[in-house]
Backbone and ligand atoms as CSV (ligand in chain L), in Angstrom:
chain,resi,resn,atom,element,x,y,z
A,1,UNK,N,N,-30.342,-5.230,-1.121
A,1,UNK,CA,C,-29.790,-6.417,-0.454
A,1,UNK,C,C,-30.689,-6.818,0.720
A,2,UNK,N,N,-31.077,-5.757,1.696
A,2,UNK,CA,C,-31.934,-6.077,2.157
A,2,UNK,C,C,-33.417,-6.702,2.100
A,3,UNK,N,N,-33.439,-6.911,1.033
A,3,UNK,CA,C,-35.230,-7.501,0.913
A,3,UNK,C,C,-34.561,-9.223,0.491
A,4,UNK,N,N,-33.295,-9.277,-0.105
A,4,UNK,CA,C,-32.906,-10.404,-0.363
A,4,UNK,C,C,-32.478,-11.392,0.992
A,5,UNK,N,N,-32.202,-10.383,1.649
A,5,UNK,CA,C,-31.756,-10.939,2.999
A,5,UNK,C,C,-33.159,-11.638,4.021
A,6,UNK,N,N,-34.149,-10.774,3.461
A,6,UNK,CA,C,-35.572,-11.167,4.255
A,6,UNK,C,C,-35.797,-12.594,3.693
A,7,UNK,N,N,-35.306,-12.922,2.514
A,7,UNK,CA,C,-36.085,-13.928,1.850
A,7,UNK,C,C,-34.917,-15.164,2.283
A,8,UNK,N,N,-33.520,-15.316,2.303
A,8,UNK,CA,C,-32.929,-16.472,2.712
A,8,UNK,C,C,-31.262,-15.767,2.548
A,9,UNK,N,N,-31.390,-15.937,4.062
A,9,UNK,CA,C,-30.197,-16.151,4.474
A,9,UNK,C,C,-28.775,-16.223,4.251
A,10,UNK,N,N,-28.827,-17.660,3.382
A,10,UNK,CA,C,-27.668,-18.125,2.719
A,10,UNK,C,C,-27.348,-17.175,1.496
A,11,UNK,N,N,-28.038,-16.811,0.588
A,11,UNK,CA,C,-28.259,-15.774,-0.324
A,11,UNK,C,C,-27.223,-14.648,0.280
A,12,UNK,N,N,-28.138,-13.898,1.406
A,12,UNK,CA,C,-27.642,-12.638,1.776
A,12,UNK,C,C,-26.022,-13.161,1.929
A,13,UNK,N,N,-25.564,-14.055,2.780
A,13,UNK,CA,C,-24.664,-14.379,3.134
A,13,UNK,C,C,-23.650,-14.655,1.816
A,14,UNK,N,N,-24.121,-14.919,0.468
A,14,UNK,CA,C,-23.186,-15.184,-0.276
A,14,UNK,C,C,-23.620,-13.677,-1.010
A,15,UNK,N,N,-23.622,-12.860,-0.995
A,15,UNK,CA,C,-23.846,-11.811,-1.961
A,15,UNK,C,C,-22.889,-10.617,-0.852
A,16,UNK,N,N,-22.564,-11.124,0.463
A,16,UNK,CA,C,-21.807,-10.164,1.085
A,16,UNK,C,C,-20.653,-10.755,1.107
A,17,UNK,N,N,-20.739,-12.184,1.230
A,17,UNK,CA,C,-18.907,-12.307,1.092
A,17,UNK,C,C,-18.412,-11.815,-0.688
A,18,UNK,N,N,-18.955,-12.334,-1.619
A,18,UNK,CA,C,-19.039,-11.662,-2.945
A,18,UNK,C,C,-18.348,-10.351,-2.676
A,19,UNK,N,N,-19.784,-9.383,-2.026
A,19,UNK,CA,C,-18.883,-7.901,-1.955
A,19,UNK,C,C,-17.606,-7.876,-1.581
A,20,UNK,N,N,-17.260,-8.173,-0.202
A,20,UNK,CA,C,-16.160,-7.920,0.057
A,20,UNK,C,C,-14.826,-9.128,-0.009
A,21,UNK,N,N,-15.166,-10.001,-1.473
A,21,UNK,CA,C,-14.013,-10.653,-1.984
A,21,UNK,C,C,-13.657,-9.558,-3.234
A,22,UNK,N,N,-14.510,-8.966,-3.731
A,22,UNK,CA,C,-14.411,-8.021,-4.475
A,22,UNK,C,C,-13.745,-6.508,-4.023
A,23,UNK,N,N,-13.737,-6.806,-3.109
A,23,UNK,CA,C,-13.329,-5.188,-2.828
A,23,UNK,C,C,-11.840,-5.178,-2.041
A,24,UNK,N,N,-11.270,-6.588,-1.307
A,24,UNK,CA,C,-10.184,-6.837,-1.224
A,24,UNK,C,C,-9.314,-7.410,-2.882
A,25,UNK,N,N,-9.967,-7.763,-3.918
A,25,UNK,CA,C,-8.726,-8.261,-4.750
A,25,UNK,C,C,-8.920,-6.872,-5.699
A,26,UNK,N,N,-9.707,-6.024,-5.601
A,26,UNK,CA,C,-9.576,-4.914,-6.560
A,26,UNK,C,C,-8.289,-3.892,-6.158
A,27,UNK,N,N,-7.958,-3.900,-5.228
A,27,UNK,CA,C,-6.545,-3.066,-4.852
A,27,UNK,C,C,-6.406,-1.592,-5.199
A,28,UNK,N,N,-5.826,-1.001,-5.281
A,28,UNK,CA,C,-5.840,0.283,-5.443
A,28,UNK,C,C,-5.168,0.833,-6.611
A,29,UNK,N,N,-5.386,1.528,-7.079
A,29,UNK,CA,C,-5.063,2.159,-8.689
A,29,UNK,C,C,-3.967,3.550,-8.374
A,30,UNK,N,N,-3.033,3.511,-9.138
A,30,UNK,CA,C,-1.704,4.772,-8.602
A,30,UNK,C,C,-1.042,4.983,-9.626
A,31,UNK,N,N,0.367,4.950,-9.704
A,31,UNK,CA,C,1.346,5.038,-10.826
A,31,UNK,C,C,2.541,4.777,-10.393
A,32,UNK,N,N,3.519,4.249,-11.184
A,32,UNK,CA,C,4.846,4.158,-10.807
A,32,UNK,C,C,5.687,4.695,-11.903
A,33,UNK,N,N,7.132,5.228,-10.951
A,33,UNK,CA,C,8.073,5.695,-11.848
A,33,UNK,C,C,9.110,4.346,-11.545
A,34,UNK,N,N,10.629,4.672,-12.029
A,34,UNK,CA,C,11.619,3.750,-11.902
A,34,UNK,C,C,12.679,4.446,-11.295
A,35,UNK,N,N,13.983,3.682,-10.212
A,35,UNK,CA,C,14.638,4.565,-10.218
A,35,UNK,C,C,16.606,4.004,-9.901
A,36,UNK,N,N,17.064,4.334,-10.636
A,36,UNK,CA,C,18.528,3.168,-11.217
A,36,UNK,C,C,19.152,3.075,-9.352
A,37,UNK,N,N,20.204,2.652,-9.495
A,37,UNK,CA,C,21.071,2.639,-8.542
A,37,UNK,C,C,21.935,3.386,-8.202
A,38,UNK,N,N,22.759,3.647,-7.485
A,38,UNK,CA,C,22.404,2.992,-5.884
A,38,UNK,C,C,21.411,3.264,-5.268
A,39,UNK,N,N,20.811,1.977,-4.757
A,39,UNK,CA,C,19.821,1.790,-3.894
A,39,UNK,C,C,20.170,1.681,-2.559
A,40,UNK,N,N,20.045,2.732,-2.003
A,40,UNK,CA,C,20.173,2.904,-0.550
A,40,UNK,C,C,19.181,3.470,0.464
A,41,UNK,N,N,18.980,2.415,1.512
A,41,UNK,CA,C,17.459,2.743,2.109
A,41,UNK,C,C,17.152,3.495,2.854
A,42,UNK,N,N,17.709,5.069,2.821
A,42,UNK,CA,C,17.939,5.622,3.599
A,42,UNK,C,C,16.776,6.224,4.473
A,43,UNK,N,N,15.897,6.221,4.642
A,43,UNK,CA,C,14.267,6.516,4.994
A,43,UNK,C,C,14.064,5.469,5.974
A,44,UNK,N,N,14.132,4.377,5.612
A,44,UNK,CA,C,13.589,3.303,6.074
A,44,UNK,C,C,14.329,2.224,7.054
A,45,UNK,N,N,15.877,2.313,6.494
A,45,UNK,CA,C,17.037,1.862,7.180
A,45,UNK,C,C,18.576,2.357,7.308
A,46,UNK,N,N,18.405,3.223,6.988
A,46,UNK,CA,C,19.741,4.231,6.656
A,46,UNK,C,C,20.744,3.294,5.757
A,47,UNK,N,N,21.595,3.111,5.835
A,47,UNK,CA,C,22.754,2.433,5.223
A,47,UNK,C,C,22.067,1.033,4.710
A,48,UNK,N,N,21.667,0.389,5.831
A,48,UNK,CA,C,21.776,-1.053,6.510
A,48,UNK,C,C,20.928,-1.832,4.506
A,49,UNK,N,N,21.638,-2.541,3.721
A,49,UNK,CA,C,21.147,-2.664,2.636
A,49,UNK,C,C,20.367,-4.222,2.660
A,50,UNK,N,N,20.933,-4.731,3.767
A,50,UNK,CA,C,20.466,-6.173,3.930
A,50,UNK,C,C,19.108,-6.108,4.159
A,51,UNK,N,N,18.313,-4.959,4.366
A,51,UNK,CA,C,16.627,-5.173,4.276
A,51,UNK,C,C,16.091,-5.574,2.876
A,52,UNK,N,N,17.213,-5.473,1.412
A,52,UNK,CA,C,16.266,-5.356,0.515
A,52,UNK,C,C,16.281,-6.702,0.221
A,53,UNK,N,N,15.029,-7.597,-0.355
A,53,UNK,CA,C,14.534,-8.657,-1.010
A,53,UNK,C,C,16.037,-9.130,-1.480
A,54,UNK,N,N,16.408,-10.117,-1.645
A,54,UNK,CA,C,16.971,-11.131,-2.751
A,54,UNK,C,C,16.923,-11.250,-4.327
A,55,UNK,N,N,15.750,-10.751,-4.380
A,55,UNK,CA,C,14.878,-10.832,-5.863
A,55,UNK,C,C,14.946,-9.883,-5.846
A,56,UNK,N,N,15.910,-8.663,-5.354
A,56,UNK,CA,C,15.582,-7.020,-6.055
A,56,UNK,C,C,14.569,-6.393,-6.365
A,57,UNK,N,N,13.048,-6.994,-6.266
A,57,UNK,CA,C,11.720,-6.754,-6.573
A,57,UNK,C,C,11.370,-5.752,-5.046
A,58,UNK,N,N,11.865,-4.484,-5.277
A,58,UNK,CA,C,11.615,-3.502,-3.967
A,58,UNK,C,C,11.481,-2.175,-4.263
A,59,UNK,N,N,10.702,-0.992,-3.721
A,59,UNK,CA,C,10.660,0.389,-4.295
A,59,UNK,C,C,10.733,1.480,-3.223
A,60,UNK,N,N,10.430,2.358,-3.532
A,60,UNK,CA,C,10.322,3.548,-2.365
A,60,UNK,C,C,8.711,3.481,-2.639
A,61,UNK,N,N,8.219,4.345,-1.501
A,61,UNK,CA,C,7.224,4.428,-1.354
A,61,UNK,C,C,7.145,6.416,-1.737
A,62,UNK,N,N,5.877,6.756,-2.644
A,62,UNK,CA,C,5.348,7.955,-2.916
A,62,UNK,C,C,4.773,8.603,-1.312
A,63,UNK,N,N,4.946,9.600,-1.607
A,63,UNK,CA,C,3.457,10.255,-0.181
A,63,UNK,C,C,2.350,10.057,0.330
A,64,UNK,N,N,1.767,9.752,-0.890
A,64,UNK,CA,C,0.371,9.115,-0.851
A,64,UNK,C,C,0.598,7.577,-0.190
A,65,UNK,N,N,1.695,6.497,-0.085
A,65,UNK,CA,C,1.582,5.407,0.306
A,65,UNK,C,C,2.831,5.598,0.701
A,66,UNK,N,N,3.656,6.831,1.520
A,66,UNK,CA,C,4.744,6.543,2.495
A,66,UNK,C,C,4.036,6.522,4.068
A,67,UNK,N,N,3.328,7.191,4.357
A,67,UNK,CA,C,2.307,6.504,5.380
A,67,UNK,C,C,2.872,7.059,6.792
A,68,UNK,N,N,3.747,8.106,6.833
A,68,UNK,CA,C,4.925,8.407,7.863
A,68,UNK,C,C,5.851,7.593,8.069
A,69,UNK,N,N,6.492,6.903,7.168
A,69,UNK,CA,C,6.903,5.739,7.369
A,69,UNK,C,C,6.506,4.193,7.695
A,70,UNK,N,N,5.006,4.121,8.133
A,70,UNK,CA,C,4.264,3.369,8.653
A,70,UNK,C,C,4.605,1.906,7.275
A,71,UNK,N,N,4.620,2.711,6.201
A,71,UNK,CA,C,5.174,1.657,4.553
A,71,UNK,C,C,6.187,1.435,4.812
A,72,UNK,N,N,7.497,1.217,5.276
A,72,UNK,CA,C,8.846,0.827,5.886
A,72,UNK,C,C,8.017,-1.158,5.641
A,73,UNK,N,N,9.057,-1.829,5.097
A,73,UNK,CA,C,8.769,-2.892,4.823
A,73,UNK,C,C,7.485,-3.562,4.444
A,74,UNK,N,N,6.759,-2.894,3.823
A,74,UNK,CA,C,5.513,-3.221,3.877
A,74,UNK,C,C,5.598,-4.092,2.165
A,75,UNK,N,N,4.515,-5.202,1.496
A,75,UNK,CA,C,4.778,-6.015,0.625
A,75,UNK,C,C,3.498,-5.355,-0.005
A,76,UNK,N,N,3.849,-5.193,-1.239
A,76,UNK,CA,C,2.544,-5.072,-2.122
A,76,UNK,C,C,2.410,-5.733,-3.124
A,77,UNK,N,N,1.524,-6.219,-3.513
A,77,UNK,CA,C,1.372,-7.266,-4.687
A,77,UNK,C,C,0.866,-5.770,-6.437
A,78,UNK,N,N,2.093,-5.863,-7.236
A,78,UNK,CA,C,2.020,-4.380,-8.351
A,78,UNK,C,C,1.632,-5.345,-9.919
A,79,UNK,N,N,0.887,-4.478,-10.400
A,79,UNK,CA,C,0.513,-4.668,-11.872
A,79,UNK,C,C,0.188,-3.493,-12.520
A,80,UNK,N,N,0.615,-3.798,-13.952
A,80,UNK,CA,C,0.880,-2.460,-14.654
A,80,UNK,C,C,-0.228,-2.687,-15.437
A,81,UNK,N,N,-1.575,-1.602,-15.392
A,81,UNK,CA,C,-2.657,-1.231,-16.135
A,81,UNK,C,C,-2.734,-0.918,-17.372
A,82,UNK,N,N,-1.483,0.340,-17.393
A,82,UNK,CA,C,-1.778,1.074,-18.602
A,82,UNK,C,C,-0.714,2.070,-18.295
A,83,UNK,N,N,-0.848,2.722,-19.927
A,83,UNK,CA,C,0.448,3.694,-19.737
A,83,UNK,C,C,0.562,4.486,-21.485
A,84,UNK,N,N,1.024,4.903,-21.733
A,84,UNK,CA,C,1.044,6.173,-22.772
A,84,UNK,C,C,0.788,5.592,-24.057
A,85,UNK,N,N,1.935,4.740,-24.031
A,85,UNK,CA,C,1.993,3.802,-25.021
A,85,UNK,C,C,1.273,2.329,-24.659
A,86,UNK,N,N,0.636,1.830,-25.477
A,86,UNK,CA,C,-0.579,0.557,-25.251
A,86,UNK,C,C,0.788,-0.835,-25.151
A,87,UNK,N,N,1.629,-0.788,-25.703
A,87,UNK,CA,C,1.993,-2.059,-25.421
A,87,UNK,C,C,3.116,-2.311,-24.377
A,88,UNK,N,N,3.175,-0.956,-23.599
A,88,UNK,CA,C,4.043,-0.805,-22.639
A,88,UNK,C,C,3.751,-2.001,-21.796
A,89,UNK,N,N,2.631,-2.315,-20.846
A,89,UNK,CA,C,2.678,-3.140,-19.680
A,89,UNK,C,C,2.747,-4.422,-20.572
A,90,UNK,N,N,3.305,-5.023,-19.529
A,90,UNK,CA,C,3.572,-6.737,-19.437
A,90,UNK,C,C,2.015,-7.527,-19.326
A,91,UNK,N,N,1.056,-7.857,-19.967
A,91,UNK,CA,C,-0.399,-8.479,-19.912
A,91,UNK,C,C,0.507,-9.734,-18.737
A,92,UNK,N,N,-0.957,-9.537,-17.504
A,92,UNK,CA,C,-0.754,-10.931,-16.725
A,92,UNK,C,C,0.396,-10.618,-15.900
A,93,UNK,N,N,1.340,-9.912,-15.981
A,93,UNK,CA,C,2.381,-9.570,-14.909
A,93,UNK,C,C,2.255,-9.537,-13.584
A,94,UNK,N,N,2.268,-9.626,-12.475
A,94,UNK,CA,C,2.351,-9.561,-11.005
A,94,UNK,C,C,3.418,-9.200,-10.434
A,95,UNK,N,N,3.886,-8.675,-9.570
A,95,UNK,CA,C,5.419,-8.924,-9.016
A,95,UNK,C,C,4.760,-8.746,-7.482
A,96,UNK,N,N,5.435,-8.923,-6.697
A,96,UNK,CA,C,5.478,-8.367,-4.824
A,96,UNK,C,C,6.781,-8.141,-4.821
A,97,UNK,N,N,6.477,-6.811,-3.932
A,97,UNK,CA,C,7.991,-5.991,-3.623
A,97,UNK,C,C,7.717,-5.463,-2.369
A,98,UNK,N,N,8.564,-5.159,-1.978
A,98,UNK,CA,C,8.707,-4.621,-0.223
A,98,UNK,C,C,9.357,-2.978,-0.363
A,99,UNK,N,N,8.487,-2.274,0.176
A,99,UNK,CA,C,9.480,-0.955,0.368
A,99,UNK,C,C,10.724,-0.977,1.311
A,100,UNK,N,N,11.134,-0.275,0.909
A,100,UNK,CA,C,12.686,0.121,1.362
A,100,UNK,C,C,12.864,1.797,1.625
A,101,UNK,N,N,12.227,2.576,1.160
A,101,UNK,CA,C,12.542,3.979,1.345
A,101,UNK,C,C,11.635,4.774,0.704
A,102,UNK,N,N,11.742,5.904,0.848
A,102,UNK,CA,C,10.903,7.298,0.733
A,102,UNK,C,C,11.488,7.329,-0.619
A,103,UNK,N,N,10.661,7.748,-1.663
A,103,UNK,CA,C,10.695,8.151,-3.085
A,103,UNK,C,C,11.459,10.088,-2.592
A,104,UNK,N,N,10.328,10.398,-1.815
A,104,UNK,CA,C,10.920,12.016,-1.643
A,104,UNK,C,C,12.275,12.517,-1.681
A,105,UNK,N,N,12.668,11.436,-0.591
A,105,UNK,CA,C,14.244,11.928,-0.479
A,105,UNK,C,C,15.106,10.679,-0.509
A,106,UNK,N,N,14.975,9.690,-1.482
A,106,UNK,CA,C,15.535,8.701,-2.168
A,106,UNK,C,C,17.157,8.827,-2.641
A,107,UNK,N,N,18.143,8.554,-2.332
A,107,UNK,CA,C,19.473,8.888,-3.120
A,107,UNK,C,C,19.513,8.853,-4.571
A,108,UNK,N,N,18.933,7.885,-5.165
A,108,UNK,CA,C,18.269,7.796,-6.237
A,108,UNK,C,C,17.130,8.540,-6.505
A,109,UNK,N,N,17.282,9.225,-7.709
A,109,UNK,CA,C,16.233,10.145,-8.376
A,109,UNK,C,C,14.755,9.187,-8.861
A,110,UNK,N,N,13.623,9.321,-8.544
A,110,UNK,CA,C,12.667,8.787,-9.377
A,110,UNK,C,C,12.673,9.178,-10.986
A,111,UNK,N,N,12.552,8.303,-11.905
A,111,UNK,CA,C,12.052,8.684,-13.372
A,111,UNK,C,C,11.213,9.989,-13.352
A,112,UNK,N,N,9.906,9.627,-12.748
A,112,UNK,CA,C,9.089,11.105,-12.683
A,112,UNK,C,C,8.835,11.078,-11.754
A,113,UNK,N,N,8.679,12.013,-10.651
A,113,UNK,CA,C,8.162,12.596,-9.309
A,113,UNK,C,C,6.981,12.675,-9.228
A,114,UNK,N,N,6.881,12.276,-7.825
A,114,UNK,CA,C,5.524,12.452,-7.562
A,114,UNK,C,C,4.447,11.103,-7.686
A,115,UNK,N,N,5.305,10.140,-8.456
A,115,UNK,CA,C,4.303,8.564,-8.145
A,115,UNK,C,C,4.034,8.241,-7.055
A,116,UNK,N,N,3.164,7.225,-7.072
A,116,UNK,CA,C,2.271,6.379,-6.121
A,116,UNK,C,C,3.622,5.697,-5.478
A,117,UNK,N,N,4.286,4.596,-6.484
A,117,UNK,CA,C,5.194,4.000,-5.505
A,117,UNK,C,C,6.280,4.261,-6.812
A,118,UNK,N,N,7.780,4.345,-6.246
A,118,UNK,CA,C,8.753,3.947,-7.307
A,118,UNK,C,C,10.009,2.806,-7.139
A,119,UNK,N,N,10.200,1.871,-8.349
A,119,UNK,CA,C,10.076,0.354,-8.480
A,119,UNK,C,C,11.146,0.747,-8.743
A,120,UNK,N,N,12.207,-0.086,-8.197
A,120,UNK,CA,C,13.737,-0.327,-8.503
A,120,UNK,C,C,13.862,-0.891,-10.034
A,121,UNK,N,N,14.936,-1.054,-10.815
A,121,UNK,CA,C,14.989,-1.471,-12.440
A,121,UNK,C,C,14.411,-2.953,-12.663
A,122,UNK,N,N,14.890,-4.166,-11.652
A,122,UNK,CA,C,14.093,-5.352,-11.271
A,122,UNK,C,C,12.664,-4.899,-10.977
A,123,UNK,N,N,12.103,-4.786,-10.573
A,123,UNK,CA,C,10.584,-4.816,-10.418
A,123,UNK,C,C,9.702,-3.640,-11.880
A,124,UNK,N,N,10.231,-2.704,-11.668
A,124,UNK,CA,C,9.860,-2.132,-13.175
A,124,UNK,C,C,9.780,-3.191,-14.235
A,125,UNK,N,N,10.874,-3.241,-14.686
A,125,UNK,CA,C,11.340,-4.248,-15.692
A,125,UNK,C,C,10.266,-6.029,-16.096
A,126,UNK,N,N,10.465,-5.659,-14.793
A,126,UNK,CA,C,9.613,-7.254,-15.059
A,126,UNK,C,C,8.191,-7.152,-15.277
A,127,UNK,N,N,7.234,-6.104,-15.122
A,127,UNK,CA,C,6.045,-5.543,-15.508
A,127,UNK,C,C,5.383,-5.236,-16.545
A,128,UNK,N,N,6.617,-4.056,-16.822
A,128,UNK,CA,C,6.420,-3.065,-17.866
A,128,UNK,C,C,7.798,-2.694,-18.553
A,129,UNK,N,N,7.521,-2.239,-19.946
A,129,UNK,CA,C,8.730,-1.906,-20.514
A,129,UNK,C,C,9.777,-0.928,-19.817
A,130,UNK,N,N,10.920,-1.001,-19.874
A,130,UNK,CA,C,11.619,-0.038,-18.990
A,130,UNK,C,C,12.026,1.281,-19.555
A,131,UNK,N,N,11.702,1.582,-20.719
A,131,UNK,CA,C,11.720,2.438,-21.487
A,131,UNK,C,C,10.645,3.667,-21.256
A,132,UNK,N,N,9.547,3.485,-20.796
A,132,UNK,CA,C,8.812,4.404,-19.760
A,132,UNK,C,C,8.851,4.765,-18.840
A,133,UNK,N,N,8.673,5.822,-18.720
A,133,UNK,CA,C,9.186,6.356,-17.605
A,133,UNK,C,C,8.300,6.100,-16.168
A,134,UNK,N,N,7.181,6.235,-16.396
A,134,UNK,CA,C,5.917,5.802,-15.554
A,134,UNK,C,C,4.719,4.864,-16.121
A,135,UNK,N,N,4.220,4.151,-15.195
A,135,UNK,CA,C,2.480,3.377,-16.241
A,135,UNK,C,C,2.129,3.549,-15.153
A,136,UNK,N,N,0.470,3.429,-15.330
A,136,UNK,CA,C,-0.373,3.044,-14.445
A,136,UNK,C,C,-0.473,2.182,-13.619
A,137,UNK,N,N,-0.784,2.064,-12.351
A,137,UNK,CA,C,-0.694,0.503,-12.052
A,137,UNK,C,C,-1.995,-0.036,-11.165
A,138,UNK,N,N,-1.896,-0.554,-10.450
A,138,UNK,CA,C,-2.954,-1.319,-9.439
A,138,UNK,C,C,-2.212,-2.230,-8.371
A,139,UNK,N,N,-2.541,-2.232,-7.430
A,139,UNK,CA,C,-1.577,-2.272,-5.970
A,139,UNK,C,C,-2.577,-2.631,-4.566
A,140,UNK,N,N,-1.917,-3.949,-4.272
A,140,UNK,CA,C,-2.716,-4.074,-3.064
A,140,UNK,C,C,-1.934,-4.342,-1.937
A,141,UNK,N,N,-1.928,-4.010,-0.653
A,141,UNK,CA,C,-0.741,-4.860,0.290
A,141,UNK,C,C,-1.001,-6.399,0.267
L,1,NAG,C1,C,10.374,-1.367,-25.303
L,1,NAG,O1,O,10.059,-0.196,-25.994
L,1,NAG,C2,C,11.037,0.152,-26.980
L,1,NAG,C3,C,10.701,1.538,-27.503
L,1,NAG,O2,O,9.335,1.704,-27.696
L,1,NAG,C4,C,11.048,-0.923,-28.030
L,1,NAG,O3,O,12.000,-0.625,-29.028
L,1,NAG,C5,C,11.396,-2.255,-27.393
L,1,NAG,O4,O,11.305,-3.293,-28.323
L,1,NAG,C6,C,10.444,-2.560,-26.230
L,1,NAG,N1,N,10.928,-3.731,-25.510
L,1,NAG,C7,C,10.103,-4.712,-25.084
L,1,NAG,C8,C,10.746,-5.803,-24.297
L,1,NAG,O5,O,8.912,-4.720,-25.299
């Protein structure tokens, strides 16, 4: 990059915003489980249920992205990659969901333990088949 940069400017300048338009929409790669109701936010708001979305599109947050809590309302934009079975994810799907609580100690059980983030039956559902228990996903705030 540097020898491109010697030669013009504008160049360098469009080959670095490039990089880092690329490296903000690539997002981060994890997994999600699902996990039924009652949804109660107890991590994040104890009782208080009026934090969750309208659109039910909300999850707990895994370890790896509970953050000490620092993930307490935080919005992530989720898409389902891949998963056991090939026609599990939804092609083109998106959702944004807001955490609400700790997967760890969730009142609700996660599908499988130990995901990246886990998606209430609304946000699962609308992705990926709900019949899996986990897919792959990709995740950006
Ligand atoms: C979900 O998967 C099940 C079992 O593989 C299948 O019977 C069902 O048709 C699928 N539903 C959708 C919406 O793809």
């Amino acid at each position: 990059m540097a020898i491109i940069c010697r030669l013009s400017s504008t160049v360098c300048l469009f080959l670095f915003l490039s990089a880092e338009f690329l490296s903000l929409s690539l997002g981060d790669v994890g997994n999600a489980a699902h996990y039924d109701p009652p949804y109660i936010p107890t991590a994040c708001y104890g009782s208080d249920v009026s934090q969750f979305p309208t659109s039910n599109m909300f999850g707990a947050a895994g370890e790896r992205a509970w953050d000490n809590g620092a993930s307490c309302g935080r919005q992530y934009l989720v898409r389902c990659i891949s998963a056991a079975l090939p026609t599990t994810c939804f092609p083109d799907k998106s959702i944004q969901i807001r955490i609400v609580d700790r997967a760890l100690t969730s009142v609700s059980r996660p599908s499988v333990p130990g995901t990246t983030i886990v998606l209430s039956i609304a946000a699962f559902s609308a992705i990926a088949n709900l019949s899996a228990s986990s897919v792959n996903i990709e995740f950006q705030q």
